[in-house]
N, C-alpha and C positions, 0 to 999 in steps of 0.2 A: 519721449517721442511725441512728437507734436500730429496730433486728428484731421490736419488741415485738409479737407477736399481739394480736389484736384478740380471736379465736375459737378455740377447740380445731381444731388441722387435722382431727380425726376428728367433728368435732359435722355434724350435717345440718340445715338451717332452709329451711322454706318459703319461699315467691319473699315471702307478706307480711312475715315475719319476717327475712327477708334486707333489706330495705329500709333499716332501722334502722341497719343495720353501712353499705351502701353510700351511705345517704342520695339515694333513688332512688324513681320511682312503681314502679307493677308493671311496666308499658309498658317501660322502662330497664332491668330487670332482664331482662326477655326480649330486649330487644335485646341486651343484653351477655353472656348466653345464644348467641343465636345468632350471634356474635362471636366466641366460645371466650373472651371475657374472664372469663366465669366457667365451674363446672363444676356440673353436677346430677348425680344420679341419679334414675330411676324408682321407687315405690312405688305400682304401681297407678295410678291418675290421679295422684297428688300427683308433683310437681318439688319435689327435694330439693337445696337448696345448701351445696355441701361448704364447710367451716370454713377447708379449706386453700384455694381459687378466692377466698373474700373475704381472705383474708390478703393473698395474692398480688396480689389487683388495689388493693386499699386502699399496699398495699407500690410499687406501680410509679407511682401516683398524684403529676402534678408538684407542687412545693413552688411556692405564692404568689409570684410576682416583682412586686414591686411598682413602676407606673411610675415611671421617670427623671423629675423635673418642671425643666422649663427656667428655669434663676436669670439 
């Protein structure tokens, strides 16, 4: 399994902007938000999602098993 980042662990992206890397509505992002699946910081009103939280959750993400079909 290849470590390849997705995102700079130092970059911050809006919950819209996050969507893209997670492939997620807004809704999913706050859930996985309030999960600890991902991490933010504050900026005033804005939520900020750290580069390194989507690395990390795209990294623990299981691999496709494709069903057994019975021959």
């Amino acid at each position: 399994m290849s470590s390849t980042k997705i995102v700079s662990d130092d970059a911050l992206f809006t919950v819209k902007e996050a969507r893209q890397f997670v492939s997620a509505g807004v809704t999913r992002i706050y859930e996985l938000l309030n999960r600890g699946q991902l991490e933010a910081k504050k900026s005033g009103r804005r939520t900020l999602i750290t580069g390194a939280s989507i690395n990390n959750y795209r990294a623990a993400m299981p691999f496709y098993q494709p069903r057994q079909t019975a021959t």
